[in-house]
C-alpha positions as CSV (number, residue, x, y, z in Angstrom):
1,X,-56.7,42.8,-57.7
2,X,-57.4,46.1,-56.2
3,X,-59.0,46.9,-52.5
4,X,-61.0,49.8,-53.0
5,X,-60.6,52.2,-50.2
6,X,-63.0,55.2,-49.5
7,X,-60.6,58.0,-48.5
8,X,-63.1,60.1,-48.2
9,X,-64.7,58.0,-45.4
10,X,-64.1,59.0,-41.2
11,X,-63.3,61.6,-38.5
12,X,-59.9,62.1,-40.2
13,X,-60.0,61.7,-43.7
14,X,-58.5,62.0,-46.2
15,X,-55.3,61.8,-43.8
16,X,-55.6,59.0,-41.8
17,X,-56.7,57.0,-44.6
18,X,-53.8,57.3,-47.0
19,X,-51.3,57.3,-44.7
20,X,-52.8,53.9,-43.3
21,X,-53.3,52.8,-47.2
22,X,-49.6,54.0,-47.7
23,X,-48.5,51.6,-45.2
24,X,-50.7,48.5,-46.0
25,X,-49.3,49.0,-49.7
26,X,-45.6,49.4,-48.5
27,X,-45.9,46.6,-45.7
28,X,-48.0,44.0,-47.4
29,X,-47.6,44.3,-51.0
30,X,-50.9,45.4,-51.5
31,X,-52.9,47.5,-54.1
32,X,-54.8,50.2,-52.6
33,X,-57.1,52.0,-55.1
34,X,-58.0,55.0,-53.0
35,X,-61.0,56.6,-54.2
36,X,-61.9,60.2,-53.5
37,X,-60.9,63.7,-54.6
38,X,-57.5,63.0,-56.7
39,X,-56.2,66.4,-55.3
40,X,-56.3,65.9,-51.3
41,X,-55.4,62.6,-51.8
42,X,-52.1,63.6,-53.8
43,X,-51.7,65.8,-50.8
44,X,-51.6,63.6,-48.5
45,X,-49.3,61.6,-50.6
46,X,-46.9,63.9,-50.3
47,X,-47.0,64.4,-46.7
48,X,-46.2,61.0,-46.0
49,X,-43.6,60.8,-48.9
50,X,-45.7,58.5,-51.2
51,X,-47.1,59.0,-54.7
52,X,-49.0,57.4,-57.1
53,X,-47.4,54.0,-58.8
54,X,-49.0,50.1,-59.5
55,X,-49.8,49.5,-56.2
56,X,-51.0,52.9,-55.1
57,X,-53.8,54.0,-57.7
58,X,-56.0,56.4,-57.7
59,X,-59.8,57.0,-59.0
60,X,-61.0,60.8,-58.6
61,X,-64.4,61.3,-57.8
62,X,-66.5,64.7,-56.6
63,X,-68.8,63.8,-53.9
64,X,-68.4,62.7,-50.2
65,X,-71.1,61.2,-48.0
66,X,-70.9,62.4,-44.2
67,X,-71.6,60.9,-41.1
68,X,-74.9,62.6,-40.7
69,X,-75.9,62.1,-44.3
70,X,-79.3,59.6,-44.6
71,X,-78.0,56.3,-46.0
72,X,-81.0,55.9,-48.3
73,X,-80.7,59.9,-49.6
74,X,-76.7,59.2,-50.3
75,X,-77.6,56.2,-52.1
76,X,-79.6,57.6,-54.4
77,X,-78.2,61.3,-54.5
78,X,-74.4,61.3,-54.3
79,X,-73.7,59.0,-57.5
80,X,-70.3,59.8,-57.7
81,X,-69.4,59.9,-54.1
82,X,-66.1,58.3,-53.1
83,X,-68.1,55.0,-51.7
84,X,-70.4,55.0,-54.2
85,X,-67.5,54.5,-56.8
86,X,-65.3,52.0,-54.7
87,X,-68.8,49.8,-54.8
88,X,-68.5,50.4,-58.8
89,X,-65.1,48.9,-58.7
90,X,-65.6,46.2,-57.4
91,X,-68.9,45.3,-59.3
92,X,-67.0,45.6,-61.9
93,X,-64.4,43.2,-60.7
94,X,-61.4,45.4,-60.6
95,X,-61.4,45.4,-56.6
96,X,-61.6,42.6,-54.8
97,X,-63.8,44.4,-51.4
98,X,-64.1,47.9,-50.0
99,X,-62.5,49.2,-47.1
100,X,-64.2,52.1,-45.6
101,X,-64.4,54.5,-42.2
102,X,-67.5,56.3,-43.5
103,X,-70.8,56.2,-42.8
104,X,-71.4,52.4,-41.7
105,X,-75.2,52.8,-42.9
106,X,-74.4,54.0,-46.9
107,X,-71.6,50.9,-46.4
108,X,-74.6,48.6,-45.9
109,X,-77.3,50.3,-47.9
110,X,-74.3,50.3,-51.1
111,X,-73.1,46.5,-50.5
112,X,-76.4,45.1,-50.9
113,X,-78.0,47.4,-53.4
114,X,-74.8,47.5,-55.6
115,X,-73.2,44.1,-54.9
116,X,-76.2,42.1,-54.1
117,X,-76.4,39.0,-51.8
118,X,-74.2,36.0,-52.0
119,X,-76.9,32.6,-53.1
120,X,-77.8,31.2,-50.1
121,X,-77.7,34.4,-47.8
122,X,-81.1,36.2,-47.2
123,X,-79.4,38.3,-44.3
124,X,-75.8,40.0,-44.4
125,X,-74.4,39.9,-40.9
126,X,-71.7,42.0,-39.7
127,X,-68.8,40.1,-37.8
128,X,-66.7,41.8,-34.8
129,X,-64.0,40.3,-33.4
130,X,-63.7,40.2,-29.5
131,X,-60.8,39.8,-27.3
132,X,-60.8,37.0,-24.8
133,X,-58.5,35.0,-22.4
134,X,-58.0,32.3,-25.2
135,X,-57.6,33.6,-28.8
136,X,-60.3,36.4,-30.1
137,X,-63.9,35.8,-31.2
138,X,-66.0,36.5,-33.2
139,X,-69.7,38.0,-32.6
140,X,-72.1,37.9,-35.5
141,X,-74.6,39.8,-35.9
142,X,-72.8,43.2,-34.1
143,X,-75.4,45.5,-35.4
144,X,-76.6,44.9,-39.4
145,X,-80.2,43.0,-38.8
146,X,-82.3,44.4,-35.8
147,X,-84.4,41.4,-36.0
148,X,-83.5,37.7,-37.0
149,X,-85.4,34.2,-37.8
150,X,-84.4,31.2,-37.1
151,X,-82.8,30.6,-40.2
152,X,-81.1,33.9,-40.5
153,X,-79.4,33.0,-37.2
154,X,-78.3,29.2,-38.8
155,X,-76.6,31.3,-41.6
156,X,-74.6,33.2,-39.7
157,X,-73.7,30.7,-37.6
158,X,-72.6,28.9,-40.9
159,X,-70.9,32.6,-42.6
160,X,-68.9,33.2,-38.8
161,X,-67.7,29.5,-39.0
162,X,-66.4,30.2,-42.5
163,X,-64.7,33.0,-41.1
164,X,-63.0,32.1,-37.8
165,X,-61.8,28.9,-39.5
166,X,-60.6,30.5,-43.1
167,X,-59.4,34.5,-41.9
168,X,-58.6,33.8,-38.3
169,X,-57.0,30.5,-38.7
170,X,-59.0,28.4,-35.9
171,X,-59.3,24.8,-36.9
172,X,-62.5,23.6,-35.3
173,X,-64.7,26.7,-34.5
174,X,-66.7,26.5,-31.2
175,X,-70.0,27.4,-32.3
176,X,-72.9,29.3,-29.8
177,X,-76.0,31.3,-29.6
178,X,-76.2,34.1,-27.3
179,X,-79.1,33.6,-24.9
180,X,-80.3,34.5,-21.3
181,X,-79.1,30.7,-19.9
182,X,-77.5,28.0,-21.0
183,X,-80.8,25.2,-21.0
184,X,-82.7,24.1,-23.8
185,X,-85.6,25.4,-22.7
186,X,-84.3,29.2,-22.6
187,X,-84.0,32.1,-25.2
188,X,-86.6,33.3,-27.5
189,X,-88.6,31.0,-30.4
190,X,-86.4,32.4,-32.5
191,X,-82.8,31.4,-30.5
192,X,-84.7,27.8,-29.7
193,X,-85.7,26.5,-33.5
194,X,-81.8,27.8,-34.8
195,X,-80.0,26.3,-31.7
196,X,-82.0,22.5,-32.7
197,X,-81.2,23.1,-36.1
198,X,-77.2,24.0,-35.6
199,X,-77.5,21.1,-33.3
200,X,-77.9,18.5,-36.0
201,X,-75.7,20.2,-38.3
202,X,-72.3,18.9,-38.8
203,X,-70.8,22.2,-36.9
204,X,-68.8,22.2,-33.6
205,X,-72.0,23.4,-32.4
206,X,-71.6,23.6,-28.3
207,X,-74.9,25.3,-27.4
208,X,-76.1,28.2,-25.2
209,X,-74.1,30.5,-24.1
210,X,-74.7,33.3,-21.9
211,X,-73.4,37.1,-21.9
212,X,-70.6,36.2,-19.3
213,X,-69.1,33.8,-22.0
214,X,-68.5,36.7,-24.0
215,X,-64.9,37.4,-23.5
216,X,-64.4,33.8,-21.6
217,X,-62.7,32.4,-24.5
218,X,-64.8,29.4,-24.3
219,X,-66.5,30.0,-27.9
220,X,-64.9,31.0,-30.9
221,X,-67.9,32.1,-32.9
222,X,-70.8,33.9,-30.9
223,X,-74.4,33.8,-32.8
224,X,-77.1,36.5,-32.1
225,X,-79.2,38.8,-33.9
226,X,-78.0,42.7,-34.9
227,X,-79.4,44.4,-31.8
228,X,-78.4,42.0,-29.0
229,X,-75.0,42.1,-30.3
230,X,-74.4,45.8,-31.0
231,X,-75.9,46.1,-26.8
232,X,-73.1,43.7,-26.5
233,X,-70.6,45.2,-27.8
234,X,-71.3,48.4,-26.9
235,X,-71.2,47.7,-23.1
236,X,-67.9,46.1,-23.6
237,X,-67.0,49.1,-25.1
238,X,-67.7,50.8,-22.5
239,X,-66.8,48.9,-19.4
240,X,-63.4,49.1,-21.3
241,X,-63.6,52.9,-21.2
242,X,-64.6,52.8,-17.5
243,X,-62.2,50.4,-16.5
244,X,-59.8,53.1,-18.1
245,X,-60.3,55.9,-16.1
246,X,-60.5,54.1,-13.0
247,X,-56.8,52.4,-13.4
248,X,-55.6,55.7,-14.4
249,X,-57.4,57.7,-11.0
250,X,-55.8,54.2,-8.8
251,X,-52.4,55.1,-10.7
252,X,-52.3,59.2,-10.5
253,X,-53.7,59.5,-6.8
254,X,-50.6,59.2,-5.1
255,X,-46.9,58.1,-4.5
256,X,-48.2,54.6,-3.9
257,X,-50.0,54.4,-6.9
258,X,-47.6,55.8,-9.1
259,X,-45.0,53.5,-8.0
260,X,-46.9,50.7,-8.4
261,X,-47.4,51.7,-12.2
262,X,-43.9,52.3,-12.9
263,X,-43.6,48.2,-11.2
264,X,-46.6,47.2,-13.3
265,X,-45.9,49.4,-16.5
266,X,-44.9,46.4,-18.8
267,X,-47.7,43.9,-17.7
268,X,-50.2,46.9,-18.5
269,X,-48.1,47.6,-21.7
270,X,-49.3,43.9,-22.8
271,X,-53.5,44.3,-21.4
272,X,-53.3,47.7,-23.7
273,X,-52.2,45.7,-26.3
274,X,-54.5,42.7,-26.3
275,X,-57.6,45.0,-26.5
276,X,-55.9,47.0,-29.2
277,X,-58.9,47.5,-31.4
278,X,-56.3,49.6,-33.9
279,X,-54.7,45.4,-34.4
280,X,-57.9,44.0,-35.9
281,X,-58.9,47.0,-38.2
282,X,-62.5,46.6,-39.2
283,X,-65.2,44.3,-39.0
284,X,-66.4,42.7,-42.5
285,X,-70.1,42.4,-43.7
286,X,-70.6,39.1,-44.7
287,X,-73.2,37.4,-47.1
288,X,-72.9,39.7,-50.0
289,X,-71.2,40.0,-53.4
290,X,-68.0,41.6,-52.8
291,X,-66.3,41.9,-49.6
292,X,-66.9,45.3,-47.3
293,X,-64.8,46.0,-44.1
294,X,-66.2,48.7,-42.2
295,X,-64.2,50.6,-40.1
296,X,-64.4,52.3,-36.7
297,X,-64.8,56.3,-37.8
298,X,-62.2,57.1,-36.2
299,X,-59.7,55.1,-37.2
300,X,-55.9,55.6,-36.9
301,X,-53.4,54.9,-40.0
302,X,-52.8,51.9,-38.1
303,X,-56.8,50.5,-38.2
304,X,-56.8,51.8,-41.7
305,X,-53.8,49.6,-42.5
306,X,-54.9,46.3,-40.7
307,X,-58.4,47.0,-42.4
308,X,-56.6,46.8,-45.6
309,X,-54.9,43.3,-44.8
310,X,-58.3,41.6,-43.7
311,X,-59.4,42.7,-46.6
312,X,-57.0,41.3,-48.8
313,X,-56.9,38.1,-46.7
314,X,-60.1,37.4,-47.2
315,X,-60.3,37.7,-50.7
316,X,-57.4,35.9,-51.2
317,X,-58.6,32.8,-49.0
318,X,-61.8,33.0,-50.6
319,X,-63.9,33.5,-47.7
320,X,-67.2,34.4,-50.2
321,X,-66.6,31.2,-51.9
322,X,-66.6,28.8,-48.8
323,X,-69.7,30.8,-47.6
324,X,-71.6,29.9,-51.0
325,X,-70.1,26.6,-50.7
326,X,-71.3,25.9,-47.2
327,X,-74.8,27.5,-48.0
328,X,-75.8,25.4,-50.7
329,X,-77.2,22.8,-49.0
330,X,-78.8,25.0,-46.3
331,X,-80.6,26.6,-48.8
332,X,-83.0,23.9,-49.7
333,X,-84.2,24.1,-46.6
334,X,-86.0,27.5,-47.5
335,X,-89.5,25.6,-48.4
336,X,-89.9,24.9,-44.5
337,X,-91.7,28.2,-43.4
338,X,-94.8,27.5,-45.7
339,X,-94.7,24.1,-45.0
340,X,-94.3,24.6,-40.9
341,X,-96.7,27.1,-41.4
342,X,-99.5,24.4,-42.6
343,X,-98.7,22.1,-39.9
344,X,-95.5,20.0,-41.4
345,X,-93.6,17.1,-39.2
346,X,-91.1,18.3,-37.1
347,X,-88.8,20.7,-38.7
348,X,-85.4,18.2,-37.7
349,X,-87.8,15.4,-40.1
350,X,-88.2,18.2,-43.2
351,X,-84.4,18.9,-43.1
352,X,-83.6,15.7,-42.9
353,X,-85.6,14.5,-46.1
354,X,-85.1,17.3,-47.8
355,X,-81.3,16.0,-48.1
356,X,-82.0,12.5,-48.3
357,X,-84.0,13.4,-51.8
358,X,-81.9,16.1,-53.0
359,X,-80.7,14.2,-55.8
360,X,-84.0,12.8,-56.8
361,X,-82.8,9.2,-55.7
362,X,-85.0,9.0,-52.6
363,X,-82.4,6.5,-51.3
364,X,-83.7,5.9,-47.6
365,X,-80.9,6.1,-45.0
366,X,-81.3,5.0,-41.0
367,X,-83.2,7.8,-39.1
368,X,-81.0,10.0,-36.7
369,X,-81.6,9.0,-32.9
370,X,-79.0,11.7,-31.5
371,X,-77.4,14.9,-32.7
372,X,-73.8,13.1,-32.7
373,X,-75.5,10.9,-35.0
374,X,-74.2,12.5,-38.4
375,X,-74.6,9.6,-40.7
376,X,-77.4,11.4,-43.1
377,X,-76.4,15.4,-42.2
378,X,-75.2,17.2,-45.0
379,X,-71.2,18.2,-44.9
380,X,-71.1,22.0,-45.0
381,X,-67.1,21.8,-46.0
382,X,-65.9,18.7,-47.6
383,X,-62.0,19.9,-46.8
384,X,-62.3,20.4,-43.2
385,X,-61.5,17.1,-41.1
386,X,-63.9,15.5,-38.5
387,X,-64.3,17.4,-35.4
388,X,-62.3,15.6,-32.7
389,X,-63.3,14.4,-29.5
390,X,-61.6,16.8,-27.7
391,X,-63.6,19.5,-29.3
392,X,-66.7,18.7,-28.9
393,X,-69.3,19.5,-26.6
394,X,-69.8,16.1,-23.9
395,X,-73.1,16.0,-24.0
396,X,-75.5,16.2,-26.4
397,X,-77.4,19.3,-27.5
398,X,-80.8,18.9,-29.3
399,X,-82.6,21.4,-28.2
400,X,-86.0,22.1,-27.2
401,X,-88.9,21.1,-29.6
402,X,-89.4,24.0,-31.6
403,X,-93.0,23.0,-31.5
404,X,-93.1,24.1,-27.6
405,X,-93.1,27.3,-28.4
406,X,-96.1,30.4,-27.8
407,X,-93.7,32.7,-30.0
408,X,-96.1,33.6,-33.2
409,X,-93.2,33.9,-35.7
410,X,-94.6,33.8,-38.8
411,X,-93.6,30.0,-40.6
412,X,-92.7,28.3,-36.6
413,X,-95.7,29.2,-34.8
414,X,-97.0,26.5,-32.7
415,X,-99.4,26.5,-29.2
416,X,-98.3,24.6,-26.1
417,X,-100.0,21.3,-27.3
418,X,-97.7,21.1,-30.2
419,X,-100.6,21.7,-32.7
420,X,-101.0,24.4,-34.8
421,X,-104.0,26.9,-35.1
422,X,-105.7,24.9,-37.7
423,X,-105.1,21.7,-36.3
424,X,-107.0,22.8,-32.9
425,X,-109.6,24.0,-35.1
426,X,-109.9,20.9,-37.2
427,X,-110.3,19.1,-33.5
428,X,-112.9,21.3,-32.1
429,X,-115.1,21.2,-35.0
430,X,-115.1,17.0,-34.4
């Protein structure tokens, strides 16, 4: 199966592109549809001494869709623009995801309005992957969903645990949600009704954690919604860049300094290296049909390439698959906003039942006292092996009652009493 590549996407298409697809292809073993104009691509081909064969393909089409081009205008305008017709591929089940540099807003607009969502998902989430001083993380949501409900948080914990455990290869992902401290009693009503949820889910669910965990390598999967992470990762970005210049002005200002690089050259050699961003390639969009990996627009051949791999890594491993799989219980939970929203038992209480009756047997099972206490919690993966000791968190997690809230989300609001609006009335009518 094919990965669709738009080579019309990014700063330095079509060249960076198919010289990145020509290596992925040569390296890996890959097929690399490249879709875009059939003539610059064939170029390009020839500039890196490459041409068209089984696992180099190519699918002409007349339209390109810019950086500054209005996602929702491309959609509908540019029907046979090179992204536009990689999404057709792979509707169509000849390419397995779509690999793209292009305009990151048409990537999203297209994946959902072409592919569609997987069942379960109501929000796609975009994951990054950070570096750390343990192995890389991952941040999900970097930037797709501005803002988040509780449950769109829960899936992506669920989607980024799929991923850091199938793509990245860690066995028991430490799970957390991004927050402003590490206490129950901290975040927003949003952060506080997803963190007690994931804490009674079979997950390696450690908590909080704070922006300073970020790159601690303490977490392997960081939860948050679209624009807390994109701040994120954005400031990262740009501490990087300041750090930068600031090594470089240490290094260039005199004999001392240079002579200390030349002592430190290999050490440094290695830091460059472990926040190569060019090494991880792109970041995929999870939770829909279909796999994108959107790329940084100006990519090298090198991002290009590694983009390529994910991509065919995670089709191969079946990432969509595990997500559906892992989903299908959550799912049933969807009937709690309206029922929250009239004034229901406690959310842990609906969930809870809500499995215990799934099958229509209403077998009764002893209630839980304490999130470690798993006994009557749904298994999200049936293949993946009881989180050991070691991994998880030593104390216990439940988090705050999401009842304690004054956040008026629409399906969790609640007053300070723990009563909801119409309850309060009920009682000052008597």
């Amino acid at each position: 199966m094919y990965i669709a590549v738009d080579a019309m996407g990014g700063d330095y298409a079509p060249g960076a592109v198919v010289e990145g697809a020509v290596s992925a292809s040569r390296e890996y073993g890959i097929e690399v549809l490249l879709v875009g104009n059939r003539d610059r691509i064939l170029h390009e081909l020839e500039r890196v001494q490459a041409k068209e064969s089984s696992l180099l393909a190519i699918q002409h089409a007349t339209e390109t869709i810019s950086m500054s081009d209005s996602p929702a205008a491309a959609v509908r305008n540019k029907r046979d623009s090179s992204l536009h017709v990689a999404f057709k591929h792979v509707k169509s089940g000849n390419a397995g995801a779509v690999v793209s540099a292009g305009n990151s807003g048409a990537v999203l607009a297209l994946a959902i309005t072409s592919l569609g969502r997987l069942k379960g998902v109501e929000r796609p989430a975009i994951v990054t992957v950070l570096p750390t001083l343990g192995q890389r993380a991952c941040l999900i949501d970097s930037g797709a969903n501005v803002e988040c409900k509780p449950q769109h948080l829960v899936q992506f914990a669920i989607m980024g645990e799929v991923y850091a455990r199938v793509v990245r290869g860690i066995r028991y992902p430490r799970i957390g949600v991004l927050s402003n401290g590490e206490e129950d009693s901290k975040g927003t009503e949003a952060t506080r009704v997803a963190h007690e949820i994931l804490g009674k889910l079979s997950l390696n669910y450690i908590g909080y954690i704070e922006g300073r965990d970020l790159n601690s390598g303490n977490v392997d999967v960081i939860v948050t919604d679209g624009f807390t992470g994109n701040v994120a990762l954005k400031t990262m970005e740009g501490f990087y860049d300041f750090l930068h210049a600031q090594l470089r002005s240490l290094f260039t200002a005199n004999w001392q300094g240079k002579l200390a690089y030349l002592l430190l050259r290999r050490s440094f050699a290695d830091l460059r290296a472990s926040l190569d961003t060019d090494e991880i390639g792109g970041a995929p969009l999870l939770g829909t049909k279909g796999l994108p990996i959107i790329a940084h627009g100006a990519s090298s051949p090198k991002a290009i390439k590694n983009a390529i791999r994910l991509a065919d890594e995670s089709v191969r491993r079946g990432v969509n698959d595990q997500i559906i799989e892992n989903l299908h219980a959550l799912s049933e939970t969807a009937f709690l906003t309206a029922e929250l929203k009239r004034g229901g038992r406690n959310l842990w209480t609906h969930i809870r039942d809500r499995f215990r009756h799934r099958d229509g047997q209403g077998t009764e099972s002893p209630p839980v006292s304490h999130p470690s206490a798993r006994a009557d919690t749904p298994e999200f993966d049936t293949h993946r092996q009881p989180t050991p000791a070691s991994h998880q968190r030593p104390n216990g997690h439940a988090g705050q009652d999401p009842t304690g809230s004054t956040d008026q989300t629409p399906g969790f609001a609640r007053s300070h009493s723990g009563h909801t609006p119409d309850q309060k009335e009920e009682e000052h009518h008597k």
